[in-house]
N, CA, C, O and CB atoms as a CASP TS submission, in Angstrom:
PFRMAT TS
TARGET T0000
AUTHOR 0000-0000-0000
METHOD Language model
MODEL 1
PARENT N/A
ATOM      1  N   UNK     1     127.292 100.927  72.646  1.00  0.00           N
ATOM      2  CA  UNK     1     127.130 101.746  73.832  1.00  0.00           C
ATOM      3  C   UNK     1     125.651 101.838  74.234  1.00  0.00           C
ATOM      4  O   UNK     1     125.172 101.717  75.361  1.00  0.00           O
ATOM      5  CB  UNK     1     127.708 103.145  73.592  1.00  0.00           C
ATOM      6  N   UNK     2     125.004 102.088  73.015  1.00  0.00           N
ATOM      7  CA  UNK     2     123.499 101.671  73.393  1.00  0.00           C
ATOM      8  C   UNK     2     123.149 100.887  74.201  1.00  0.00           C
ATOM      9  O   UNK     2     122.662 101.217  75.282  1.00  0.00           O
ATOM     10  CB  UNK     2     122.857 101.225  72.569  1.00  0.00           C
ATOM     11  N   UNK     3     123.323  99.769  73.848  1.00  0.00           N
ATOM     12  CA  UNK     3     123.152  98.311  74.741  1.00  0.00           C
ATOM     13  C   UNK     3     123.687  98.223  75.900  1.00  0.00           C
ATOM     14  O   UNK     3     123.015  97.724  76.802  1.00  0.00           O
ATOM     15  CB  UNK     3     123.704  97.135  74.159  1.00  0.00           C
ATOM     16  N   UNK     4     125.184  98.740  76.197  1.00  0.00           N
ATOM     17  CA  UNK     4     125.798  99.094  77.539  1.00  0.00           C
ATOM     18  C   UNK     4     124.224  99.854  78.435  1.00  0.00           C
ATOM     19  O   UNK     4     123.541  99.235  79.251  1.00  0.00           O
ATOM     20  CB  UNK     4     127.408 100.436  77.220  1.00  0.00           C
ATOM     21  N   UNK     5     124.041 100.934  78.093  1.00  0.00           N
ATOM     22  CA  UNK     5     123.087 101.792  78.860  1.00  0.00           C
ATOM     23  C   UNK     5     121.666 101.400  79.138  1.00  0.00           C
ATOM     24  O   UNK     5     121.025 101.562  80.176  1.00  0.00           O
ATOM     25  CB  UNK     5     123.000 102.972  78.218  1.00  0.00           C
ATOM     26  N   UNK     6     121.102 100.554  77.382  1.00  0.00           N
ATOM     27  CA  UNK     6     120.236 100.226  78.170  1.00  0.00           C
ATOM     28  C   UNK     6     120.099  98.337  78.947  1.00  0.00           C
ATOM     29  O   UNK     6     119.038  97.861  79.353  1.00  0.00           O
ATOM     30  CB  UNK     6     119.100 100.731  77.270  1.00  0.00           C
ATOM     31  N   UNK     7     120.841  97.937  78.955  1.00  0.00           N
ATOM     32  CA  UNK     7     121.349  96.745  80.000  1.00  0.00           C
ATOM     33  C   UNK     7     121.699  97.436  81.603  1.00  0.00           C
ATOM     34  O   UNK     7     121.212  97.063  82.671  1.00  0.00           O
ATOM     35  CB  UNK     7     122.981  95.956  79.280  1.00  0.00           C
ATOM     36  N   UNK     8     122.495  98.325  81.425  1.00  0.00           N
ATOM     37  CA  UNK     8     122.434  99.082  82.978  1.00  0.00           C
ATOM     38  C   UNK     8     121.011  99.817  83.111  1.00  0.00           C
ATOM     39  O   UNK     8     120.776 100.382  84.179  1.00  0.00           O
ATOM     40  CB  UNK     8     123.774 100.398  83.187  1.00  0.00           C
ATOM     41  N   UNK     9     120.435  99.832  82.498  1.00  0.00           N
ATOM     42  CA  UNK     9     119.108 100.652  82.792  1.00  0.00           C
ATOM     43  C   UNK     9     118.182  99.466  83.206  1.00  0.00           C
ATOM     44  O   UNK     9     117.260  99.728  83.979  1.00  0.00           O
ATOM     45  CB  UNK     9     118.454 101.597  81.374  1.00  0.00           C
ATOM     46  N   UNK    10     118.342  98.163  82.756  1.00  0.00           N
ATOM     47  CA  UNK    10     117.180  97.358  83.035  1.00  0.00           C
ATOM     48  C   UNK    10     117.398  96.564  84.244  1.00  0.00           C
ATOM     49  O   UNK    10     116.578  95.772  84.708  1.00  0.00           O
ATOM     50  CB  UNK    10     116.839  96.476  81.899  1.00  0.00           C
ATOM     51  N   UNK    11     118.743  96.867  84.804  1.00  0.00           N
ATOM     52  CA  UNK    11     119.597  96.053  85.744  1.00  0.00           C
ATOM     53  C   UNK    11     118.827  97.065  87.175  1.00  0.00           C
ATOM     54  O   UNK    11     118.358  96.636  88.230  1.00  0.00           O
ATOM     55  CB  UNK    11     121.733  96.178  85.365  1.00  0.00           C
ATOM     56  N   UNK    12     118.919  98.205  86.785  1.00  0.00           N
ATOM     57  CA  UNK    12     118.367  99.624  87.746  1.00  0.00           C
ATOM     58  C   UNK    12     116.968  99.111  88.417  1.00  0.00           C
ATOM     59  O   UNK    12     116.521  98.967  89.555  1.00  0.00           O
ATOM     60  CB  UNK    12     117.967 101.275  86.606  1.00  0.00           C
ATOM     61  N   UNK    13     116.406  98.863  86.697  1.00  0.00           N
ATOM     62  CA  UNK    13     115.060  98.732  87.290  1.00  0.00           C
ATOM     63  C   UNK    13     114.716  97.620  88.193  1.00  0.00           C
ATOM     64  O   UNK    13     113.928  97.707  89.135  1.00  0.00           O
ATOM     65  CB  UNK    13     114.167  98.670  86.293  1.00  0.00           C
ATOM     66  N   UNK    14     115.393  96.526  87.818  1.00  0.00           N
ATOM     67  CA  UNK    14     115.166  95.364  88.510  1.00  0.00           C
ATOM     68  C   UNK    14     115.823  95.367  90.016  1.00  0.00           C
ATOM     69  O   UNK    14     115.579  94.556  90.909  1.00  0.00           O
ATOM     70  CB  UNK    14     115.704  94.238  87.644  1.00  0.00           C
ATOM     71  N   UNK    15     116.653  96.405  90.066  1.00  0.00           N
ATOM     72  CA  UNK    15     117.231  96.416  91.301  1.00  0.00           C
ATOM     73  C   UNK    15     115.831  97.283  92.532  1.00  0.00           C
ATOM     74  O   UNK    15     115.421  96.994  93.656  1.00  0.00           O
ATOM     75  CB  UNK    15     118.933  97.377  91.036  1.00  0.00           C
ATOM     76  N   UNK    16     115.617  98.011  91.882  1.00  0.00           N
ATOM     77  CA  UNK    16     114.483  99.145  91.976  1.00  0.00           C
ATOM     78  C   UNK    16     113.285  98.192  92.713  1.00  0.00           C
ATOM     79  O   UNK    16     112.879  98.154  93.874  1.00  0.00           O
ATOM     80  CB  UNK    16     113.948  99.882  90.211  1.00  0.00           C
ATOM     81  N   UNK    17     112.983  97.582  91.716  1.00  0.00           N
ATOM     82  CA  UNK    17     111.754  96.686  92.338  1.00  0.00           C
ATOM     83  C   UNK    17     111.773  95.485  93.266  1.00  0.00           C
ATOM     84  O   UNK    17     110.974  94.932  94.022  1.00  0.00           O
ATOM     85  CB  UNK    17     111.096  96.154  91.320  1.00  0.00           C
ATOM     86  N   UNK    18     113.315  95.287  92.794  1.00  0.00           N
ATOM     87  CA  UNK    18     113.910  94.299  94.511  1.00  0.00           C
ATOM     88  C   UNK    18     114.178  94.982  95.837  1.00  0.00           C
ATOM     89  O   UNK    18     114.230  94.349  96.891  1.00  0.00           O
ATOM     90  CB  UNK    18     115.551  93.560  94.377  1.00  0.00           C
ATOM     91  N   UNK    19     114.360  96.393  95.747  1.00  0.00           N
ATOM     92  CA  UNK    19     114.626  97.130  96.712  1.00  0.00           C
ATOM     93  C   UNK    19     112.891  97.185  97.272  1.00  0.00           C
ATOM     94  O   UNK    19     112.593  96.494  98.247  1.00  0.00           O
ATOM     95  CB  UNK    19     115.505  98.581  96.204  1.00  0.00           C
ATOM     96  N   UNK    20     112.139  97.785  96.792  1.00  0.00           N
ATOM     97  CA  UNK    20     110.425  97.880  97.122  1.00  0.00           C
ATOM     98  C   UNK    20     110.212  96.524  97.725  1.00  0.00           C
ATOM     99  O   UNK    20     109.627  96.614  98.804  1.00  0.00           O
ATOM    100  CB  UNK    20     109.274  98.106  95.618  1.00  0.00           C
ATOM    101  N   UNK    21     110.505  95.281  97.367  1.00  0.00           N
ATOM    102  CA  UNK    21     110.062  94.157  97.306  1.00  0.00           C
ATOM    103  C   UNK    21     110.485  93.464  99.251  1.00  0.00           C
ATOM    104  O   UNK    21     109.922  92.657  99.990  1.00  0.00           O
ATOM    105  CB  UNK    21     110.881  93.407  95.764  1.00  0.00           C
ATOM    106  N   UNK    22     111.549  94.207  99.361  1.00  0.00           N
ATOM    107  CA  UNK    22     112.655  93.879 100.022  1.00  0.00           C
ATOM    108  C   UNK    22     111.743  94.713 101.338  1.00  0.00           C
ATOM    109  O   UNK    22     111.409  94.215 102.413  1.00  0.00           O
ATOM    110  CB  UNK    22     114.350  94.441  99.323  1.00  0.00           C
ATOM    111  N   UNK    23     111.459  96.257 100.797  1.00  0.00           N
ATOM    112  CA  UNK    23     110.957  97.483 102.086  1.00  0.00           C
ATOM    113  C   UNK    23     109.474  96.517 102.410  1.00  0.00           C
ATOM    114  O   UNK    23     109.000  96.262 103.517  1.00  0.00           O
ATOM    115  CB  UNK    23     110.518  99.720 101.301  1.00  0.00           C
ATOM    116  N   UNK    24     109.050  96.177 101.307  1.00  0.00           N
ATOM    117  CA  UNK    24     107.620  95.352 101.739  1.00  0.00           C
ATOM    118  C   UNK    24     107.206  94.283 102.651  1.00  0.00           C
ATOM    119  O   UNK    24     106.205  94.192 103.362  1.00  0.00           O
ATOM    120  CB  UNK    24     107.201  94.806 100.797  1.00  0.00           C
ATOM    121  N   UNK    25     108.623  93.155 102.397  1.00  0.00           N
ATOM    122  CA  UNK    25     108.891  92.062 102.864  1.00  0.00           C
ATOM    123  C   UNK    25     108.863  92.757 104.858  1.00  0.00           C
ATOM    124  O   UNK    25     108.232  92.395 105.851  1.00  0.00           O
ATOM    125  CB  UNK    25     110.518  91.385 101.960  1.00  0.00           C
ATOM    126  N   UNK    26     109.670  93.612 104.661  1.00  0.00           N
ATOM    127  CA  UNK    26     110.467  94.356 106.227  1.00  0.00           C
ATOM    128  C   UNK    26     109.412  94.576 106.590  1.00  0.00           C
ATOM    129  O   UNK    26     109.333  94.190 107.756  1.00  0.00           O
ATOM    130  CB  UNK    26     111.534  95.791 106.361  1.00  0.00           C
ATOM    131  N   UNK    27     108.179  95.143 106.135  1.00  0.00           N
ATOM    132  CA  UNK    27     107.292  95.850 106.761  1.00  0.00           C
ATOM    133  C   UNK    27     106.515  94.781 107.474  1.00  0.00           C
ATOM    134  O   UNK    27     105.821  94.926 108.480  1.00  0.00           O
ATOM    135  CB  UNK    27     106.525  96.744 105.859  1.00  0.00           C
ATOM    136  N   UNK    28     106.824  93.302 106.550  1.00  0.00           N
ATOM    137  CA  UNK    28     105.208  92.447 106.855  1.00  0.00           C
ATOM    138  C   UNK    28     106.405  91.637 108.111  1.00  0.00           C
ATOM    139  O   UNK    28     105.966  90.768 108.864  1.00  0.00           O
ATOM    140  CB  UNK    28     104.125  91.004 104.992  1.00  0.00           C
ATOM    141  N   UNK    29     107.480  91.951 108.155  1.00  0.00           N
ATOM    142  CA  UNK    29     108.108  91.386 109.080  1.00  0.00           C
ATOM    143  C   UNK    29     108.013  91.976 110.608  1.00  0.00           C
ATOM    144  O   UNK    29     108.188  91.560 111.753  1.00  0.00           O
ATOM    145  CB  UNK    29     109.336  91.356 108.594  1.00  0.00           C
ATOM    146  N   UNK    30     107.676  93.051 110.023  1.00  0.00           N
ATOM    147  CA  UNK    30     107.499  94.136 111.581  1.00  0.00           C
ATOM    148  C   UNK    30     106.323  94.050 112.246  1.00  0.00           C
ATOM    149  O   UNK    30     106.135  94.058 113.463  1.00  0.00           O
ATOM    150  CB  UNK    30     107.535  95.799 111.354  1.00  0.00           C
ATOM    151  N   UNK    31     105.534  93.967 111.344  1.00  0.00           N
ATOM    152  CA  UNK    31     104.179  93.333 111.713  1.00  0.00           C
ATOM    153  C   UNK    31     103.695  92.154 112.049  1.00  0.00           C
ATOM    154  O   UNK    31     102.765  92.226 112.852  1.00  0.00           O
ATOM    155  CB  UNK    31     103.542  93.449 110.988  1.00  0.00           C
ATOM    156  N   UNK    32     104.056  90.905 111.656  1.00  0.00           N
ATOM    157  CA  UNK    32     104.539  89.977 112.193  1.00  0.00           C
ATOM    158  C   UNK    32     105.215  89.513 113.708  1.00  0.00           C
ATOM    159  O   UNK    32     104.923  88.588 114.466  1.00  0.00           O
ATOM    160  CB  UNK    32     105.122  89.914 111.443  1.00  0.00           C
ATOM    161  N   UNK    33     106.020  90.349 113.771  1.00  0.00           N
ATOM    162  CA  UNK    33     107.180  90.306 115.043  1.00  0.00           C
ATOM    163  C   UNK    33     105.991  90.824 115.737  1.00  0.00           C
ATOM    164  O   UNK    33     105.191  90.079 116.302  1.00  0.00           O
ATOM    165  CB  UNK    33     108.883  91.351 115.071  1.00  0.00           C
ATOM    166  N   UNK    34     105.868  92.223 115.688  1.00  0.00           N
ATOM    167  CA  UNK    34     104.749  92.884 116.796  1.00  0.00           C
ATOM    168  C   UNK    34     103.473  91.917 117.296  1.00  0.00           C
ATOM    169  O   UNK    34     102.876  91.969 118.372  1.00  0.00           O
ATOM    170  CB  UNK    34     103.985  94.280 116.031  1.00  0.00           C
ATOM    171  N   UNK    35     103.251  91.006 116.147  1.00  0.00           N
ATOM    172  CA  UNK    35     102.008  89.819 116.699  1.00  0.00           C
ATOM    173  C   UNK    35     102.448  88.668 117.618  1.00  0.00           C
ATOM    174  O   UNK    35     101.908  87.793 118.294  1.00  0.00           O
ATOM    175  CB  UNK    35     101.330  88.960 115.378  1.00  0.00           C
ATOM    176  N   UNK    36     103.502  89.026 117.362  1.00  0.00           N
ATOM    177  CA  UNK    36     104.575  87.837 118.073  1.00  0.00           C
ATOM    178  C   UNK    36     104.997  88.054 119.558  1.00  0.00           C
ATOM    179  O   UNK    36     105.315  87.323 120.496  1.00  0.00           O
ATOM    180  CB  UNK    36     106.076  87.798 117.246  1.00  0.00           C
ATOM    181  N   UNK    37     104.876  89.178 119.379  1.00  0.00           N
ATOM    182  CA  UNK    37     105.435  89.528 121.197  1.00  0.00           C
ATOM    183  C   UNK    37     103.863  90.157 121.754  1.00  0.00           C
ATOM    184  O   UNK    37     103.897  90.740 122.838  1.00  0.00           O
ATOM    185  CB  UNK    37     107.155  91.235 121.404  1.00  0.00           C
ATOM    186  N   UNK    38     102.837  90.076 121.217  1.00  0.00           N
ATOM    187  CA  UNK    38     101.866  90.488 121.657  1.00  0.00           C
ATOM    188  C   UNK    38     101.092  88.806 122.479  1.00  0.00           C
ATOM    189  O   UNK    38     100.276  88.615 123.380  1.00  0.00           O
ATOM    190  CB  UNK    38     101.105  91.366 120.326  1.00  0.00           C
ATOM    191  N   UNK    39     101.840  87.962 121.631  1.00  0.00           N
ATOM    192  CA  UNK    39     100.957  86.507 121.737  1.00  0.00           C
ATOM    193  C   UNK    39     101.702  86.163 123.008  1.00  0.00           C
ATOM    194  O   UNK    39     101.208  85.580 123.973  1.00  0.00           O
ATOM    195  CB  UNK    39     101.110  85.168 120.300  1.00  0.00           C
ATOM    196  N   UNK    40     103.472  86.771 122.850  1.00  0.00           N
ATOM    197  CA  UNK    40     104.053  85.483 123.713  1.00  0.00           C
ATOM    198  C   UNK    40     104.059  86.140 124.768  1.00  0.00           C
ATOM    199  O   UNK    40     104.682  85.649 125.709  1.00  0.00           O
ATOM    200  CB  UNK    40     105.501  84.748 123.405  1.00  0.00           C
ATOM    201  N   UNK    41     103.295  87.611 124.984  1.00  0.00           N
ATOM    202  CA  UNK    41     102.891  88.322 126.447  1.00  0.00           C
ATOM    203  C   UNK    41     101.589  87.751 127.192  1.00  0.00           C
ATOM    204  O   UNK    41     101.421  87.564 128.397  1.00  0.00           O
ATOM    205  CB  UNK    41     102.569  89.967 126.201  1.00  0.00           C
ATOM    206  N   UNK    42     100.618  87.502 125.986  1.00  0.00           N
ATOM    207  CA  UNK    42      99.454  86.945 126.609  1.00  0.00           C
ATOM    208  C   UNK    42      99.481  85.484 126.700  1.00  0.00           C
ATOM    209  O   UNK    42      98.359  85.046 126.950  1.00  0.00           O
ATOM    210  CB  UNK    42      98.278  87.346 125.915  1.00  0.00           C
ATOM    211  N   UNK    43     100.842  84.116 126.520  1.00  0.00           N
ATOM    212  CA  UNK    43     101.150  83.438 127.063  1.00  0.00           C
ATOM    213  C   UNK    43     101.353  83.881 128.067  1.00  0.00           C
ATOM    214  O   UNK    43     100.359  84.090 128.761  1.00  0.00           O
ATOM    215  CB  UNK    43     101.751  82.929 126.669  1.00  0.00           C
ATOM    216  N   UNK    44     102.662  84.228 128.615  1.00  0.00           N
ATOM    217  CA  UNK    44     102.678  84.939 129.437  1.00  0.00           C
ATOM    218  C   UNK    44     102.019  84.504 130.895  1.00  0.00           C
ATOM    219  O   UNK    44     101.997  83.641 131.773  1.00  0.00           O
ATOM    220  CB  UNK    44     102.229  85.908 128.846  1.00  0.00           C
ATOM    221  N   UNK    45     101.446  85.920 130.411  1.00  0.00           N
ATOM    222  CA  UNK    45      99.807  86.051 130.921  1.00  0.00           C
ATOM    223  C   UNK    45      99.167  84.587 131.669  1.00  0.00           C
ATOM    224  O   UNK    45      98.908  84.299 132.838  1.00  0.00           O
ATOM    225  CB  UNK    45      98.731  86.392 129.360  1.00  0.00           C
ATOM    226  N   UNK    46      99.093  84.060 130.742  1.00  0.00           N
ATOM    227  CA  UNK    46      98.266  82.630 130.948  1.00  0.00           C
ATOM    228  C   UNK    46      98.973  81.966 132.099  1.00  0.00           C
ATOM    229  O   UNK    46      98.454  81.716 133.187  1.00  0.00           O
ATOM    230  CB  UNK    46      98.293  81.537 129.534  1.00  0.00           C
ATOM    231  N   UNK    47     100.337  81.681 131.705  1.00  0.00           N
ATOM    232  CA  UNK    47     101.044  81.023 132.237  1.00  0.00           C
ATOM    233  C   UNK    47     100.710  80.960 134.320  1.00  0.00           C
ATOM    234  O   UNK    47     100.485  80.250 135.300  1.00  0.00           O
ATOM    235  CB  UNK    47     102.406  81.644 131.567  1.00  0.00           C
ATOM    236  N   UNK    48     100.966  82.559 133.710  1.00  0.00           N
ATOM    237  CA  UNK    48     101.377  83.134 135.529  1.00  0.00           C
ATOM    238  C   UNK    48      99.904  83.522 136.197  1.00  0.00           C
ATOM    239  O   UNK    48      99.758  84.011 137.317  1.00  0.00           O
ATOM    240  CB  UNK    48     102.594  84.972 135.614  1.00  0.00           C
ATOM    241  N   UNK    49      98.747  83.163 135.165  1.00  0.00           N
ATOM    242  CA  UNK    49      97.407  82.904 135.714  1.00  0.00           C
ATOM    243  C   UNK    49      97.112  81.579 136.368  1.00  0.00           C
ATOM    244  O   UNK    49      96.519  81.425 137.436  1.00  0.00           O
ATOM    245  CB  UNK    49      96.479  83.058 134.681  1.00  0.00           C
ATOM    246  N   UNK    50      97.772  80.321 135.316  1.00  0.00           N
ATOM    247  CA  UNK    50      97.929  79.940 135.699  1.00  0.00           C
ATOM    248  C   UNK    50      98.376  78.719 137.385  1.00  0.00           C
ATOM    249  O   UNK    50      97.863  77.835 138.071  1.00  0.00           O
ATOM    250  CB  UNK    50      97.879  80.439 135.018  1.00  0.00           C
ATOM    251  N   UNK    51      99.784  79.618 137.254  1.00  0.00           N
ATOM    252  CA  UNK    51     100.567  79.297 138.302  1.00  0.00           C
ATOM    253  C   UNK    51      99.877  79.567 139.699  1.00  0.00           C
ATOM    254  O   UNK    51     100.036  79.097 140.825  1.00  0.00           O
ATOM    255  CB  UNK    51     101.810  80.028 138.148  1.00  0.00           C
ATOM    256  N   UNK    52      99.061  80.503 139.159  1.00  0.00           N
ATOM    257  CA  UNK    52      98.623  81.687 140.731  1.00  0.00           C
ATOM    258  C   UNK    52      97.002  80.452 141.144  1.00  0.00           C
ATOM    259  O   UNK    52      96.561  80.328 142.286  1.00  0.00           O
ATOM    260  CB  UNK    52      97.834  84.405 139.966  1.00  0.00           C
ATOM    261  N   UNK    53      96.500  79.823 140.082  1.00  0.00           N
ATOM    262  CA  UNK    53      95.778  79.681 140.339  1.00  0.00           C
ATOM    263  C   UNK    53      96.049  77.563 140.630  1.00  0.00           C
ATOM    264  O   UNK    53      95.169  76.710 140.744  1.00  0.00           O
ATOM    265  CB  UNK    53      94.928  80.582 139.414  1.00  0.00           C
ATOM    266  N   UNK    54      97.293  77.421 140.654  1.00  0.00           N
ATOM    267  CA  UNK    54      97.259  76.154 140.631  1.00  0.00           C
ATOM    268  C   UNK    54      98.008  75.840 141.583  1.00  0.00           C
ATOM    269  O   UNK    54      98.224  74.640 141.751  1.00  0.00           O
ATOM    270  CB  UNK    54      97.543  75.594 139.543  1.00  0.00           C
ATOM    271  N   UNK    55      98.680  76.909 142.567  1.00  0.00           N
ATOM    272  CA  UNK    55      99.689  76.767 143.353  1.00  0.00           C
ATOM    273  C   UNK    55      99.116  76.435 144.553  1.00  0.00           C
ATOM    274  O   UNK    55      99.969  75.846 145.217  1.00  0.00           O
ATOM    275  CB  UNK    55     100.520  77.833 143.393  1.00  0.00           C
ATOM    276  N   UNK    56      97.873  76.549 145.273  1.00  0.00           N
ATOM    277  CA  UNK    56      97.276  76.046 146.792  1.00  0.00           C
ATOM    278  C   UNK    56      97.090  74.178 146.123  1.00  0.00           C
ATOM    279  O   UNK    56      97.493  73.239 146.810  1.00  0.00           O
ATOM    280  CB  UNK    56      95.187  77.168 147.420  1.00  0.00           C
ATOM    281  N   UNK    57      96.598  74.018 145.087  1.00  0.00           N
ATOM    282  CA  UNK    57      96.424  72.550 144.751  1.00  0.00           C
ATOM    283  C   UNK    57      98.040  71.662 144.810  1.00  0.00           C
ATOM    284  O   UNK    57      98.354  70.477 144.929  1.00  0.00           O
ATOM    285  CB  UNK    57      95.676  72.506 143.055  1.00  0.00           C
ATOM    286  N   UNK    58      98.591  72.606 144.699  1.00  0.00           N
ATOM    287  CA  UNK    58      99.796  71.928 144.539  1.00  0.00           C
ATOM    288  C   UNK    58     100.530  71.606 145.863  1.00  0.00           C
ATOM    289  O   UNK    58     101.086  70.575 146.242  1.00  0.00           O
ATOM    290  CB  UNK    58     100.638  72.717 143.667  1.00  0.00           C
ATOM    291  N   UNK    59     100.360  72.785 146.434  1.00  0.00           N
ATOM    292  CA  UNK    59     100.768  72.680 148.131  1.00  0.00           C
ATOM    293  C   UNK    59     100.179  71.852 148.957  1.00  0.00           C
ATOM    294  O   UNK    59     100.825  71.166 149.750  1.00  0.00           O
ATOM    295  CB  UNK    59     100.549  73.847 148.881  1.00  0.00           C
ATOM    296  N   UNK    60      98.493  71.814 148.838  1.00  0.00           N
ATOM    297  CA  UNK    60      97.905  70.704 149.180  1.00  0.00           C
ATOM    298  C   UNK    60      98.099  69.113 148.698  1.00  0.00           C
ATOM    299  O   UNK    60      97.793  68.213 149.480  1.00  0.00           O
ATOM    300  CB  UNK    60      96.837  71.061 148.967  1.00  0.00           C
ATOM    301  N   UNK    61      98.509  68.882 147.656  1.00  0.00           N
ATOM    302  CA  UNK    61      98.890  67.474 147.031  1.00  0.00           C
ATOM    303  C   UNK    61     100.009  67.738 148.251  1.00  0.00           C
ATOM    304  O   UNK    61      99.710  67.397 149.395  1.00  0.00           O
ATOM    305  CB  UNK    61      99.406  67.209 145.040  1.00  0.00           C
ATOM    306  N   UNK    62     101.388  68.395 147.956  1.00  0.00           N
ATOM    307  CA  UNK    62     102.724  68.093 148.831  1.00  0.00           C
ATOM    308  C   UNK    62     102.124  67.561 150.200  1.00  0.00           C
ATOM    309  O   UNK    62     102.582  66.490 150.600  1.00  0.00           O
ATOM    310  CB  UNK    62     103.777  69.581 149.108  1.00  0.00           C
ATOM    311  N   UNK    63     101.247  68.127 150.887  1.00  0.00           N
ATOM    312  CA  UNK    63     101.168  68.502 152.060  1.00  0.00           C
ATOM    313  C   UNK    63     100.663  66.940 151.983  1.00  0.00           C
ATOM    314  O   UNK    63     101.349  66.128 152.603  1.00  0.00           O
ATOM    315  CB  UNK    63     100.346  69.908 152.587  1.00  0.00           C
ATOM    316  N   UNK    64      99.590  66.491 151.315  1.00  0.00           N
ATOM    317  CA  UNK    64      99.379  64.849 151.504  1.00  0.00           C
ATOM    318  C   UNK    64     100.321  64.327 151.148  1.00  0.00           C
ATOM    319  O   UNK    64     100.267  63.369 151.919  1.00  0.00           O
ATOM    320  CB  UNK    64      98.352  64.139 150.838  1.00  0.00           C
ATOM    321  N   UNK    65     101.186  64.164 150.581  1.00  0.00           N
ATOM    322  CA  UNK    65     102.337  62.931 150.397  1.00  0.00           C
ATOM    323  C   UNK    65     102.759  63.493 151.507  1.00  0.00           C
ATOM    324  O   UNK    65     101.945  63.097 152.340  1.00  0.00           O
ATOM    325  CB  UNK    65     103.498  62.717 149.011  1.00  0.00           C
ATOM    326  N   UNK    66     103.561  64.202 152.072  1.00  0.00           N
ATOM    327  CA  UNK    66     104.168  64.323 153.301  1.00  0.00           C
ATOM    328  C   UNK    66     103.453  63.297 154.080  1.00  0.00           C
ATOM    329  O   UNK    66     103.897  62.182 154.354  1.00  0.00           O
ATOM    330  CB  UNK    66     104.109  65.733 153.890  1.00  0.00           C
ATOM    331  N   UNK    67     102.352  63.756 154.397  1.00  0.00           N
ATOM    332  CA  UNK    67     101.725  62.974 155.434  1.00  0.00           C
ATOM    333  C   UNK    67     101.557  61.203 155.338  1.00  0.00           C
ATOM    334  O   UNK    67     101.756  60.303 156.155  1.00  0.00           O
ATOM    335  CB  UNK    67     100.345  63.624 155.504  1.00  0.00           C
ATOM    336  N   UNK    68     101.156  61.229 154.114  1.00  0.00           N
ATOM    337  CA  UNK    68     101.471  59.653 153.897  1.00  0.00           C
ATOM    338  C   UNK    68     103.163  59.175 153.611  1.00  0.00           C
ATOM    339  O   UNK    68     103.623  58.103 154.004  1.00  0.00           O
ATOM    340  CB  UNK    68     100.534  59.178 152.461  1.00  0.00           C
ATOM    341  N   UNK    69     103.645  59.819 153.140  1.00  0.00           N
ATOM    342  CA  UNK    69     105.333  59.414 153.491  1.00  0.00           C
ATOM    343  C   UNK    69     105.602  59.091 154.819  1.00  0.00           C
ATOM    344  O   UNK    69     105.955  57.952 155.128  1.00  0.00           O
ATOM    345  CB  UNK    69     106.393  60.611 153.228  1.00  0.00           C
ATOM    346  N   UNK    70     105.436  60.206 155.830  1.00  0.00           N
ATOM    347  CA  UNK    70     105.124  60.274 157.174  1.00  0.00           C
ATOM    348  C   UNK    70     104.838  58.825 158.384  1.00  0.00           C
ATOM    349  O   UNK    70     105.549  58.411 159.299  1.00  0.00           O
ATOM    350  CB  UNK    70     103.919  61.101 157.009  1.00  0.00           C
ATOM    351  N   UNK    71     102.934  58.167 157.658  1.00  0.00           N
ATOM    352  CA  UNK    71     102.989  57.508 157.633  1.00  0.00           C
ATOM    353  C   UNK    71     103.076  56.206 157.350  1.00  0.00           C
ATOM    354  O   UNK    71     102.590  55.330 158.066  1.00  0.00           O
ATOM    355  CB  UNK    71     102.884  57.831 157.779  1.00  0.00           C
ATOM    356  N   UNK    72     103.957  55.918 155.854  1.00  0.00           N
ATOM    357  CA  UNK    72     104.870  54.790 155.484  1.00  0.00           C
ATOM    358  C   UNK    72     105.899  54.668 156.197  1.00  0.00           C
ATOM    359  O   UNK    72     106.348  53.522 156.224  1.00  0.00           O
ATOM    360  CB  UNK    72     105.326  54.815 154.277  1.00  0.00           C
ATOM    361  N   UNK    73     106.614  55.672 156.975  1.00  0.00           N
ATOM    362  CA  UNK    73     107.944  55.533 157.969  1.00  0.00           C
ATOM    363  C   UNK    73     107.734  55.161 158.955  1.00  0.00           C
ATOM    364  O   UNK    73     108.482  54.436 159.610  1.00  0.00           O
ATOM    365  CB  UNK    73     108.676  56.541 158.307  1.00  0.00           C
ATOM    366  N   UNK    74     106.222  55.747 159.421  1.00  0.00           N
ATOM    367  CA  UNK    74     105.810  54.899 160.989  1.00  0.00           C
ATOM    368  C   UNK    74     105.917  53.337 160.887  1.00  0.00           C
ATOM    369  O   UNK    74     106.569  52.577 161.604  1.00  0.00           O
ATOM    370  CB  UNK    74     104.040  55.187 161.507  1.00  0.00           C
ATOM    371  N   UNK    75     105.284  53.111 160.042  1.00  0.00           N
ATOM    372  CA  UNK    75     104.769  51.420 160.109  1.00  0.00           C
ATOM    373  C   UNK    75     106.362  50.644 159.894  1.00  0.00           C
ATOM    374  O   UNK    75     106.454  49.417 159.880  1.00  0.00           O
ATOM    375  CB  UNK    75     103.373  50.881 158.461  1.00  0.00           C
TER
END
């Protein structure tokens, strides 16, 4: 019976320190995640700085192929 109790006692402990191991793991996961949506906001960010800042170049390219499409149909 000895051995019964202390085998469940060492089973406790080990459960004990997998449980801590486990709250630790969660924590560095939360912290983690939070770096994660902090980065993929300031993508984001970039992206639609980006866009804002590349969108007259882009309209202007269209606006020349039009015109040379334009005139490839004349000729």
């Amino acid at each position: 019976m000895k051995e019964f109790i202390n085998d469940v006692s060492e089973i406790f402990s080990r459960l004990s320190k997998e449980i801590d191991e486990v709250k630790a793991n969660l924590e560095n996961v939360k912290v983690e995640a939070k770096k994660a949506e902090l980065t993929g906001q300031e993508i984001q960010r970039k992206v639609n700085e980006f866009q804002t800042l590349a969108q007259p170049k882009v309209d202007k390219i269209n606006e020349i192929l039009e015109k040379l499409s334009e005139k490839s149909s004349e000729e």
